[in-house]
C-alpha positions as CSV (number, residue, x, y, z in Angstrom):
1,X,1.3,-31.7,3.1
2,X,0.1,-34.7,4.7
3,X,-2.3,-33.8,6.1
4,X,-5.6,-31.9,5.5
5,X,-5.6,-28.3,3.0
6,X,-9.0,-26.4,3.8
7,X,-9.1,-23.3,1.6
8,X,-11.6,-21.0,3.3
9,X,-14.2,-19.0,1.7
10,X,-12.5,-15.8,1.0
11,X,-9.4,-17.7,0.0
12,X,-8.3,-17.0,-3.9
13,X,-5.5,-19.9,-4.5
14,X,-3.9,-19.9,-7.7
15,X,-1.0,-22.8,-7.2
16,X,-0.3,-26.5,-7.8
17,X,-1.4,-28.8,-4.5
18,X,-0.3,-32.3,-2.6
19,X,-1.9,-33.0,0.4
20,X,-4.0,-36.4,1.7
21,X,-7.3,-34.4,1.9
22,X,-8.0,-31.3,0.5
23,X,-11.8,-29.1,1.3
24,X,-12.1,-26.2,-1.2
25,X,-14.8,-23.6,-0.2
26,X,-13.1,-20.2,-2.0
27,X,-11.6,-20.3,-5.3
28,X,-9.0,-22.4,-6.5
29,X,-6.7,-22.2,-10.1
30,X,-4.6,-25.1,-10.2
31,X,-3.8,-28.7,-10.0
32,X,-4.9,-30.4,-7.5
33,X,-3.2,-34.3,-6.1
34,X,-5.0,-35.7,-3.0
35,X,-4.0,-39.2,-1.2
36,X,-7.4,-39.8,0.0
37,X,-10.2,-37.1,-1.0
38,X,-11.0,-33.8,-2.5
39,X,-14.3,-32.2,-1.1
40,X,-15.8,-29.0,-2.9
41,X,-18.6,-26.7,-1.3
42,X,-20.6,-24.0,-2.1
43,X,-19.3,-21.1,-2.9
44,X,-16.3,-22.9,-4.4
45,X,-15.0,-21.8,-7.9
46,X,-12.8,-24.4,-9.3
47,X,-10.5,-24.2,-12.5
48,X,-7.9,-27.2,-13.4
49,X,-7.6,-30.7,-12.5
50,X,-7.9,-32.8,-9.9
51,X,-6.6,-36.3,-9.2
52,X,-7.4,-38.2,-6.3
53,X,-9.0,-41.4,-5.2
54,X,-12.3,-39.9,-4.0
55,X,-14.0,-37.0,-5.2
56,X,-17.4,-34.7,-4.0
57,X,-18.6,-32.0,-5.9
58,X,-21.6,-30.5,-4.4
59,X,-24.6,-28.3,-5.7
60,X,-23.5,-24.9,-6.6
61,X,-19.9,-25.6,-6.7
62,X,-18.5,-24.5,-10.3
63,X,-16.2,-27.0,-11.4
64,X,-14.5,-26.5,-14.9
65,X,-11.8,-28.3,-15.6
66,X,-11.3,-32.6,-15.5
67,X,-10.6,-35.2,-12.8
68,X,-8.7,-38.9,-12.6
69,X,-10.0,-40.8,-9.9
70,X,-7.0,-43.5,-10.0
71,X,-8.2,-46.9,-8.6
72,X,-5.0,-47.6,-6.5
């Protein structure tokens, strides 16, 4: 999409994503592509890699996996 992706709490997404800005808050398997930003809260589980210009991780999130913040 072009637009913003939230994937809710209770979400379990196992895919491959495109969108501008994308807010994980369940869990998420996958590659992730973002335009602009990727934001991940609590109680986010996290497995793959994201690329994307802008990137927030917060405490308590498990993250395993690699990112590419591309400069352009």
């Amino acid at each position: 999409t072009k637009d913003q992706l939230v994937i809710t709490e209770t979400a379990q997404v196992f895919a491959s994503i495109e969108a501008a800005n994308i807010v994980v808050l369940g869990t998420l398997e996958g590659n992730v592509i973002a335009t602009e930003k990727v934001t991940m809260m609590p109680p986010a589980k996290f497995k793959g890699t994201v690329t994307a210009p802008s990137l927030k991780i917060e405490e308590g999130v498990v993250f395993e996996g690699a990112s590419y913040l591309p400069k352009d």
